[in-house]
C-alpha positions in Angstrom: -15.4 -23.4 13.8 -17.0 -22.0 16.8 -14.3 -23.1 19.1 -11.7 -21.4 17.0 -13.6 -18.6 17.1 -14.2 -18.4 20.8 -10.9 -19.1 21.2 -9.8 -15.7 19.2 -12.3 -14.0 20.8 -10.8 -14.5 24.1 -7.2 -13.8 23.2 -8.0 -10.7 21.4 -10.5 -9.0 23.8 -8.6 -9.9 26.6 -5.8 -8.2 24.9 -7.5 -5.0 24.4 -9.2 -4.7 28.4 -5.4 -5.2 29.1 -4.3 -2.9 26.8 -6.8 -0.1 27.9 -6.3 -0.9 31.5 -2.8 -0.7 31.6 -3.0 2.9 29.0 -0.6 0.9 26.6 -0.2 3.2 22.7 -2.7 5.4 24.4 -5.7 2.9 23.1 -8.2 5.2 24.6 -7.5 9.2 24.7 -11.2 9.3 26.6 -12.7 6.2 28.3 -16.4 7.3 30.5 -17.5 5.2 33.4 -21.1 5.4 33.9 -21.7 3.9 37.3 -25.0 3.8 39.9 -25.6 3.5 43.4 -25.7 -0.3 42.5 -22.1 -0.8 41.6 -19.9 2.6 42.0 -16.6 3.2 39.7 -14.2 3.3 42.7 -12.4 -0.6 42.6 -12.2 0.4 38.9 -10.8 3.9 39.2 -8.0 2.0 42.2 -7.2 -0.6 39.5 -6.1 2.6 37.1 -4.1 3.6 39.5 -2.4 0.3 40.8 -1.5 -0.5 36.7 -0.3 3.5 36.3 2.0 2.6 39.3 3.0 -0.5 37.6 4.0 1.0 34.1 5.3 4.4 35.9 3.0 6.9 34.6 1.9 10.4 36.1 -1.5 10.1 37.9 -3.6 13.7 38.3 -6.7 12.8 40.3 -8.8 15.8 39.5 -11.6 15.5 42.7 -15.4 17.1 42.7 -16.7 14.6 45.1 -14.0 12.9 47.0 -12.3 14.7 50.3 -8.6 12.7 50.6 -6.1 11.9 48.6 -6.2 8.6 47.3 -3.4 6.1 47.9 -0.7 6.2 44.5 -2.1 9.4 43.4 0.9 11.7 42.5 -1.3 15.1 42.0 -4.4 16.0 43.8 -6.5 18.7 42.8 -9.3 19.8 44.8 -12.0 21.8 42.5 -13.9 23.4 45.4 -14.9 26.9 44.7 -12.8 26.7 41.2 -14.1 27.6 37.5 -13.5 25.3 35.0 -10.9 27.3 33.4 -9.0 27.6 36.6 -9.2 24.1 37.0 -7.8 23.6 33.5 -4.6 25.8 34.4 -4.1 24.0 37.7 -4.1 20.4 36.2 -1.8 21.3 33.5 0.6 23.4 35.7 1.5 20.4 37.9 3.2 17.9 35.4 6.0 19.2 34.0 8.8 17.5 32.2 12.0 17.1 34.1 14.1 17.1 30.6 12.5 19.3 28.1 14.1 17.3 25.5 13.5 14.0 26.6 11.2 11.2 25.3 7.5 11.3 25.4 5.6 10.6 28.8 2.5 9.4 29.7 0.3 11.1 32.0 -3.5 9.7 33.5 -5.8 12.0 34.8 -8.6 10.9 36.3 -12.2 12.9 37.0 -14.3 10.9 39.8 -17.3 12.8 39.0 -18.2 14.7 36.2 -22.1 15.3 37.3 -21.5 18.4 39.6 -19.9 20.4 36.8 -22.7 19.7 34.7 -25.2 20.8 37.3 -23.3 23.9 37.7 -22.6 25.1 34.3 -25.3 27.0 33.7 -24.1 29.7 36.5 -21.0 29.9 33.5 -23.1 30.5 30.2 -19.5 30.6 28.5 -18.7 26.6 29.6 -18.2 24.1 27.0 -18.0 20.6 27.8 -15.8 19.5 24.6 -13.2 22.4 24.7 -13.1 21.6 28.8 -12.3 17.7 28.2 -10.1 18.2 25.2 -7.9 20.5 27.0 -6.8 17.7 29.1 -6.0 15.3 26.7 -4.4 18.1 24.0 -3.1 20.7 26.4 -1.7 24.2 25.3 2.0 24.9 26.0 5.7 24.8 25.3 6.4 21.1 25.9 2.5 20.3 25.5 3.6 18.1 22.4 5.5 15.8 24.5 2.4 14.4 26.6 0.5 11.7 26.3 -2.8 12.0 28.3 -5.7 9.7 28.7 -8.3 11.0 30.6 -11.0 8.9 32.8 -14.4 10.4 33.8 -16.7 8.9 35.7 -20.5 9.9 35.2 -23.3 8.5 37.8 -26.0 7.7 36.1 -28.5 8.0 38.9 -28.4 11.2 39.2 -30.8 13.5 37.7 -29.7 15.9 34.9 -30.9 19.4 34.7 -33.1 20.4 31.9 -31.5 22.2 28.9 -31.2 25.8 28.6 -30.9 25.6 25.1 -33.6 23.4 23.7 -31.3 22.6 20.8 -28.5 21.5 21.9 -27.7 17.3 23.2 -27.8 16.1 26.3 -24.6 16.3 28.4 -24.6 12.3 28.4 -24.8 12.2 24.9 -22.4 15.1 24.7 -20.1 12.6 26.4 -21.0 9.0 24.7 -20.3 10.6 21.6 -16.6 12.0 22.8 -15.8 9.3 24.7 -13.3 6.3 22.9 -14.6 4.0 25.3 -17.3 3.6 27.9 -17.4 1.4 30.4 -20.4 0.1 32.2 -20.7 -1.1 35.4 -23.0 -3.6 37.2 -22.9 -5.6 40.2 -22.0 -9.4 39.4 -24.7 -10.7 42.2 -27.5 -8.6 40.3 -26.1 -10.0 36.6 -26.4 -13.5 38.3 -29.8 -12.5 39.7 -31.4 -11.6 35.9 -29.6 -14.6 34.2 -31.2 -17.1 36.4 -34.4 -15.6 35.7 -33.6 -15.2 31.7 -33.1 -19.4 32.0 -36.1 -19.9 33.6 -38.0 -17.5 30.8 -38.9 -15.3 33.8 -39.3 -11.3 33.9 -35.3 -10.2 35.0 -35.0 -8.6 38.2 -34.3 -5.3 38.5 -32.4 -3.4 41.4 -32.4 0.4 43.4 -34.5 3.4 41.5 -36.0 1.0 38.7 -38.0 -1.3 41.2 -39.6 2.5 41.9 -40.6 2.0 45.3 -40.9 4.5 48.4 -37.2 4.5 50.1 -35.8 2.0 48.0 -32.3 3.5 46.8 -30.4 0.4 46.9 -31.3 -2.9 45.5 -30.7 -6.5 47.9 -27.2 -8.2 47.0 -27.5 -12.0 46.0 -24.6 -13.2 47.5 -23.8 -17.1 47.4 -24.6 -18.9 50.9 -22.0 -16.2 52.2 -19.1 -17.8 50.4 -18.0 -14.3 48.2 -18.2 -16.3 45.2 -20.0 -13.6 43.8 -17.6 -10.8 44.2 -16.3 -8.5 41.8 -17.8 -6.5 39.0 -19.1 -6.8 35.9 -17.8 -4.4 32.7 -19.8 -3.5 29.9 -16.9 -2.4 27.4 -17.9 -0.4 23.9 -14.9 0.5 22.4 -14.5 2.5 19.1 -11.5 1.9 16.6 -9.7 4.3 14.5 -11.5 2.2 11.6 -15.0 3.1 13.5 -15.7 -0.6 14.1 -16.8 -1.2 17.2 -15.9 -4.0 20.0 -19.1 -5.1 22.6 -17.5 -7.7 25.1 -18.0 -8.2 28.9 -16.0 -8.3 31.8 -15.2 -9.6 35.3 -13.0 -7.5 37.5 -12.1 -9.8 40.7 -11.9 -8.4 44.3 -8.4 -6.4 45.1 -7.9 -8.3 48.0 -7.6 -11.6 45.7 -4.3 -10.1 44.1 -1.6 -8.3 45.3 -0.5 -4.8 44.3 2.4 -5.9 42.4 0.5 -8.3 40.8 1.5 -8.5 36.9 -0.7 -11.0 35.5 -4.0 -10.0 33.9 -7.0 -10.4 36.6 -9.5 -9.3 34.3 -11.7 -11.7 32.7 -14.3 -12.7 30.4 -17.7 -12.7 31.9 -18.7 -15.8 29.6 -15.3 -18.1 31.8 -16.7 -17.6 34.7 -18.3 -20.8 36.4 -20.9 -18.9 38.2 -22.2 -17.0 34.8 -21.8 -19.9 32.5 -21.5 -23.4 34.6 -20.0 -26.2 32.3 -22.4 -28.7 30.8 -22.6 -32.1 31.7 -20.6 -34.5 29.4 -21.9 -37.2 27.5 -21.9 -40.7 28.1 -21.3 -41.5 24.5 -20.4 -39.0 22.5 -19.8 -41.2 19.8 -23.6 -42.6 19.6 -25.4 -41.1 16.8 -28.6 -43.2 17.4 -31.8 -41.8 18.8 -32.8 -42.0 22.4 -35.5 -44.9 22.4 -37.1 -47.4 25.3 -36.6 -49.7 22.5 -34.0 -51.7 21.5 -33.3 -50.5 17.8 -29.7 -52.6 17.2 -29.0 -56.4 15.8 -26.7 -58.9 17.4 -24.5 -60.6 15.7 -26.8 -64.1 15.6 -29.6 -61.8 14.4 -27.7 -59.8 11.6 -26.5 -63.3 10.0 -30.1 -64.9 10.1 -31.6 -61.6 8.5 -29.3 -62.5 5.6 -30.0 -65.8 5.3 -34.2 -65.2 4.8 -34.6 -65.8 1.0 -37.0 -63.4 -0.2 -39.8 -65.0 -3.2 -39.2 -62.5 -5.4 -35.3 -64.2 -5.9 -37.3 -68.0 -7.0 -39.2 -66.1 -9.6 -36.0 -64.1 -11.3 -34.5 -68.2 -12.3 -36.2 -69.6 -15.3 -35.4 -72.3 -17.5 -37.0 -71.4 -20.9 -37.6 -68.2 -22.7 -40.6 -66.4 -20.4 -40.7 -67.7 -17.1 -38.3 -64.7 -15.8 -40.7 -62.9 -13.7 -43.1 -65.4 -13.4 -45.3 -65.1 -10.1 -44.9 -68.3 -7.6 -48.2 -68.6 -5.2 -48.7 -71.9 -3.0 -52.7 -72.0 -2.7 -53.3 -72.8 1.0 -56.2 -74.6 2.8 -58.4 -71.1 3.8 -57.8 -70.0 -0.1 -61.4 -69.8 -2.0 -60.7 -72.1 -5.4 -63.3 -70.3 -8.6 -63.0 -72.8 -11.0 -65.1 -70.7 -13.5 -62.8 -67.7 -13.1 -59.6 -70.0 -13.4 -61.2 -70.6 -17.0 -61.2 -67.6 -18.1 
């Protein structure tokens, strides 16, 4: 059973990173990335954008921390100097339908950072973090109806929060986690190598950046394989909720975008558990068929020493022949020369 089970495993959670990748039936209305100065969200965020190409759909690249333009981008909108509600306005004034009456689109918009409008809220004592996201993905408006959104946030999880004004009320991250359809960890694939090598040997894992809390120490050494690149990519930590509620834990390796081209169709992503470097294959057995125990000893028969074993009559058989009524079971003993003859007890 358990390679029938791996085996569905892979097809259907290969399936569903495709599925949320590529923004296919809208799988994920709100998908957070939680990146670190360890492994940052960008390759992920350009891998929404090369599929949105592919499939054709709108991308709004809503920007808090990055300067330029980003290549396949169709909307840029800088939020320098901007209030949340302007920002709003602007993102859902740039898309507009061609044909008012025409079939549903599908629009992306993607938020690289969603820390410095957290930091800043509290100079807006009217800001709420819910009403601000869901007015991307449900926006207000004449041919509103016709959109289907999926909004990307990114959240760096090394930098600090603020402290709450209200004592009351959640955390923004928690805010967020709760909100979110799916969330999306990241981690370097040289690092997860690192603490799995250390997890076989039944060693403390590594850890990398802020935790080792050291003076200076912001970013952690890559573990990179004799130079090779073997270890490139990145590692995702999917949590993804269902309609039902049931949720799916699986992870991920993205490959390098320079191992793939732009056009490329296929799925790149993979399971974390195929790759060689994470999980090497075990050594095969010399004879699987052998079900005896490992011994210095020789524990078989020949053939020659199966057919004497056979052939040993055993004294027990001589005593179950009799010729007259009570001498079945009778007990044979030959008396030999170191034997101690009582003739007084043989008397009695």
């Amino acid at each position: 059973m358990a390679p029938v089970n791996l085996s569905h495993r892979r097809t259907h959670n290969l399936l569903l990173i495709s599925k949320l990748l590529s923004l296919r039936d809208t799988a994920s209305p709100l998908t957070l990335l939680q990146d670190s100065l360890e492994q940052p969200a960008t390759p992920l965020i350009k891998e929404y954008i090369r599929r949105a190409k592919l499939s054709k759909v709108h991308v709004t690249f809503v920007a808090f921390e990055t300067l330029k333009k980003p290549d396949g981008v169709d909307a840029f909108v800088a939020t320098r100097r901007k209030s949340p509600a302007d920002i709003v306005k602007e993102v859902a004034s740039i898309y507009q339908p061609a044909v008012a009456t025409g079939p549903s689109r599908r629009r992306l918009i993607i938020i690289d950072a969603i820390n410095p409008l957290l930091s800043s809220r509290g100079l807006d004592p009217g800001f709420h973090l819910p009403s601000f996201l869901g007015s991307f993905i449900a926006p207000s408006g004449p041919s509103a109806g016709k959109a289907e959104a999926s909004l990307v946030v990114t959240y760096h999880q090394d930098v600090p929060a603020l402290p709450q004004q209200n004592p009351y009320s959640p955390p923004s991250l928690s805010v967020l986690t709760y909100l979110a359809t799916s969330i999306i960890t990241l981690h370097s694939f040289s690092h997860i190598l690192a603490q799995k090598a250390a997890r076989n040997r039944s060693l403390a894992a590594p850890v990398f950046g802020l935790e080792e809390e050291q003076d200076g120490v912001l970013l952690g050494r890559l573990d990179k394989l004799a130079g090779t690149g073997a270890a490139e990519g990145i590692v995702l930590e999917l949590e993804h909720r269902r309609k039902s509620g049931r949720g799916v834990l699986e992870w991920y390796l993205l490959p390098p975008a320079s191992r793939y081209s732009p056009q490329h169709l296929k799925e790149v992503v993979t399971l974390l558990d195929d790759n060689v470097l994470y999980n090497p294959p075990m050594e095969p057995d010399t004879n699987p068929n052998d079900d005896e125990p490992k011994s210095t000893f020789e524990l078989g028969l020949t053939d020659r020493q199966r057919r004497d074993r056979e052939g040993v009559v055993l004294p027990y058989f001589d005593a179950q022949h009799g010729d007259g009524p009570g001498e079945g079971g009778r007990i044979l003993y030959d008396m030999g020369e170191e034997d101690d003859f009582d003739e007084e007890e043989d008397e009695i």
